[in-house]
N, C-alpha and C positions, 0 to 999 in steps of 0.2 A: 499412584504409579508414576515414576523417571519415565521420559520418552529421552531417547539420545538416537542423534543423528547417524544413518548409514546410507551408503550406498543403494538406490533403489527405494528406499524406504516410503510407505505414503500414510497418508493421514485422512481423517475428517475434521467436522469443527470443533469436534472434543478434544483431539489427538494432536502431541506433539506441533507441527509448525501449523497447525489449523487451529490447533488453540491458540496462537497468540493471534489469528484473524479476531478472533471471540473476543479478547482481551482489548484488542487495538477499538472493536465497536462496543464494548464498556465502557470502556474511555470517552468515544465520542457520544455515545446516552449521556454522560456525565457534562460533558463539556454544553451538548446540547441544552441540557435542561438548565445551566450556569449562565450559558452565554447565547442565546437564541439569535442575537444579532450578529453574530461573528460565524456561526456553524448552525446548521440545522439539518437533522441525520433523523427523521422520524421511524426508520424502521432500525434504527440499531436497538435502541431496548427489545423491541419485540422480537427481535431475530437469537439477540441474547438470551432469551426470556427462552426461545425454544432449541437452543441448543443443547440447555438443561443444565448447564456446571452450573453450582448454588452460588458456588463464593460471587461470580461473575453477576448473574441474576442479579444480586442481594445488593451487586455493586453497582451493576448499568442502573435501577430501579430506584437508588438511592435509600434504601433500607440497610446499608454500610456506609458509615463516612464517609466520601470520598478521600479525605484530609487523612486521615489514619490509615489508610492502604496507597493511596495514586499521590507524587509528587504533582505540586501543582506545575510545574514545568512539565509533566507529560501531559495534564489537562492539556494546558496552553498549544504544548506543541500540536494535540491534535487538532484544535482550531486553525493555527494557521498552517497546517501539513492540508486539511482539508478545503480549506479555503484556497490553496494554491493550486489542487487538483479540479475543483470545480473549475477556477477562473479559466485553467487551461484550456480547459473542452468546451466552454464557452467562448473563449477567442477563436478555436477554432474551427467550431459553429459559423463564428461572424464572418470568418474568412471562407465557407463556404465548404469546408470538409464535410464530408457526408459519412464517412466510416471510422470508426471509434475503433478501439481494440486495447482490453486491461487486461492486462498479464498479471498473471497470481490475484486472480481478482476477489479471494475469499469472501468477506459478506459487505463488499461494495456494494452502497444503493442506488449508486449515480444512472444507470439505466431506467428505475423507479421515481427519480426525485429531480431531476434536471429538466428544464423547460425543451426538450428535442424537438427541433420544427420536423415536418413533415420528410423522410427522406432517408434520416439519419438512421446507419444500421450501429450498434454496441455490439460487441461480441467479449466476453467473457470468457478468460482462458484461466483455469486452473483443476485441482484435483477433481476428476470425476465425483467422490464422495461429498465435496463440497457443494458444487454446484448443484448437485441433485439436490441436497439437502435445502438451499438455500431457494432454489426454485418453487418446492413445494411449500417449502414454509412459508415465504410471501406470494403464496397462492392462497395458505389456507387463510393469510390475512386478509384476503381480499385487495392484494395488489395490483395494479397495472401495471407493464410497463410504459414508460412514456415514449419510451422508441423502439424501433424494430429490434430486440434483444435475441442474441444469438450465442448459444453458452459451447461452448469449446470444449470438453472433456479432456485433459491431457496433460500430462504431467511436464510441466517446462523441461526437463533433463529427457526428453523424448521428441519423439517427431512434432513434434505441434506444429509448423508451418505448412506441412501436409491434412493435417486435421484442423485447421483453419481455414486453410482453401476446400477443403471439403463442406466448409459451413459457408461458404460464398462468399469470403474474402477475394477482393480482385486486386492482386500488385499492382497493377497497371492505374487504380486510384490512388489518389491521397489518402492520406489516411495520419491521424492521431493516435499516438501510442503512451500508454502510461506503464511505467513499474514500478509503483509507489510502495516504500515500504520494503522491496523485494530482494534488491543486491545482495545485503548479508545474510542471508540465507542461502543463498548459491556460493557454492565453490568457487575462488577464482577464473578457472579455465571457463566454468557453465559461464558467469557472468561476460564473458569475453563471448561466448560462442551468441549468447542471449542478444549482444547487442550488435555483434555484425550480423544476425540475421533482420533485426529492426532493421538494421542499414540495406542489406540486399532486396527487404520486401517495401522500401520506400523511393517512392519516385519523387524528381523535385515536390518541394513546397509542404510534404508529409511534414507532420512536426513527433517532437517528443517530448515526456517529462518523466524524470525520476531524480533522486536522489544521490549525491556523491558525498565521498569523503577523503581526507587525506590521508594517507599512510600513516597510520600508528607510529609514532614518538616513540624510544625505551621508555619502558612502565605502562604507556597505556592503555596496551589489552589488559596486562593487568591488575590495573584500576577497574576498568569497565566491568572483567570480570569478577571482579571482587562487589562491584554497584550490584550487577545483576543476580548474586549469590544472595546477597544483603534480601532484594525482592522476594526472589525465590524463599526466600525462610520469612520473608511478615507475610507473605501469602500461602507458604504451606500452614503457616500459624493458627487460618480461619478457612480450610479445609482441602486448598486449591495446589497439587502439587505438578509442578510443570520447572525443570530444571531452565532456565531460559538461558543460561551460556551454552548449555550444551545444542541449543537449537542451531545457534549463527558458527558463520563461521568467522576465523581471526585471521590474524598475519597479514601480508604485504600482499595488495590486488592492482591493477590496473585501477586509478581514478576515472571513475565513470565521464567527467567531464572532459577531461584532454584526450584519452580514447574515442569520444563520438566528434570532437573535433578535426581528429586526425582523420576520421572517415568520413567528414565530407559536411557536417552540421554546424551551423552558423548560432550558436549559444548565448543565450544569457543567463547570470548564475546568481544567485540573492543567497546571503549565508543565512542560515536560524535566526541569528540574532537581531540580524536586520528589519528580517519578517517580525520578530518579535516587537521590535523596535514601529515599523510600519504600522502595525494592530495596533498600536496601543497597551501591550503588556510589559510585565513586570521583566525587568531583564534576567538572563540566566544568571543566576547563581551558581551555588554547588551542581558540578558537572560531571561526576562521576561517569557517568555513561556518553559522554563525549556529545550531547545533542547539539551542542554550540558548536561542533565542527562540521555540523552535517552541512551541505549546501545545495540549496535546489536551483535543477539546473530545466530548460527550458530551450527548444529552439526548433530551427526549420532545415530542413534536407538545401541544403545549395543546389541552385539551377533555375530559381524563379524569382519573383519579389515576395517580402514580407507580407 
């Protein structure tokens, strides 16, 4: 079955953009069980494993090649995509933040798997169906979580700032904000509206991390979209059919980074390749899907110290 993007539209972790959460922790089973020293994600196979799409399974579990379905520059990227989100919410642990908050949090473990001292609340925000799903699932695994976990129900293109302060989010603290992965999947205007409300629910010293990119060059949407077509058919090949251009959106958006600068956030920005370079990996290559443009961006609300 095609899933294609509309208006209103929602999912689970089978479905349209909840499968590529599925997909994104296949990847990192994959990466995990490669590179234990660089990433280590112990509930992404098993999360996969109960989602139930075969191809995925067959792929987090390593009963599929990785090498004949996943470039190894996605491996890669999701080591150091994960490895960057971890370090975040450990700095800003050190720095004494106590409230966490991951937007489109699909089947993040970091609530499960990060060392949380005593205090720290997580809240997870994404589709209802998700989170149920995910909740139960690493319940039936016998999961803990390691810090006061607070799951959000609510579709980011909705009220969720109301339905987050209904789970005991308090403005008036600090707080760490992640949207990993999340940007091109929202519409320009959402992605604008997404990140002045980070800005209006953070008081100095809050920080944030997510992902930016440059505006698209002529050709390369599509390019990308011609990479992602390419995927889309060796993965409908071994049973898995999920259109993945159709999921994101293209064209010309606000850069996540000089937009949160503009309102008021003191940034630091590290490109892929750097990170690449940083880890210890193989540099980018063939870039079809533009990962060497991506930049991750990191910072603090201005009005306090670092």
């Amino acid at each position: 079955m095609t899933f294609i993007r509309h208006d209103g539209d929602s999912w689970d972790a089978a479905s349209s953009v909840g499968a590529t959460a599925t997909m994104a922790a296949a990847v990192r089973a994959i990466a995990t069980r490669m590179d234990p020293a660089r990433i280590n994600d112990p509930f992404a196979e098993p999360l996969v494993r109960a989602v139930g799409i075969d191809f995925l399974t067959r792929l987090a579990s390593g009963e599929v090649a990785a090498e004949d379905s996943v470039e190894q520059v996605a491996i890669d990227g999701a080591k150091v995509r994960t490895r960057f989100y971890d370090e975040f919410f450990l700095e800003a642990v050190e720095a004494g933040i106590e409230q966490m908050v991951i937007l489109g949090s699909g089947l993040d473990s970091r609530a499960y798997r990060l060392p949380w001292p005593d205090g720290v609340v997580v809240y997870e925000v994404d589709q209802p169906k998700v989170l149920e799903f995910k909740t139960r699932a690493l319940a039936e695994l016998g999961a803990e979580p390691t810090a006061d976990r607070r799951v959000v129900a609510v579709d980011l293109r909705d009220d969720w700032p109301a339905a987050l302060c209904d789970a005991g989010f308090d403005p008036a603290s600090r707080t760490a904000w992640s949207a990993e992965g999340l940007l091109g999947y929202l519409p320009p205007a959402a992605q604008d509206r997404l990140l002045d409300t980070i800005t209006e629910l953070s008081v100095p010293g809050s920080r944030v991390a997510t992902e930016s990119r440059p505006n698209p060059r002529p050709g390369d949407d599509a390019e990308t979209k011609e990479g992602l077509r390419r995927l889309s058919e060796r993965w409908r090949a071994q049973g898995f059919d999920l259109d993945h251009a159709r999921l994101r959106y293209f064209g010309e958006r606000n850069e996540a980074a000089p937009y949160l600068v503009d309102r008021g956030w003191v940034l630091n920005t590290v490109g892929c390749r750097a990170l690449f370079a940083a880890n210890g990996l193989a540099p980018i290559g063939d870039d079809e899907l533009r990962m060497g443009d991506v930049v991750y961006v990191s910072g603090v609300r201005a009005g306090t110290t670092q």
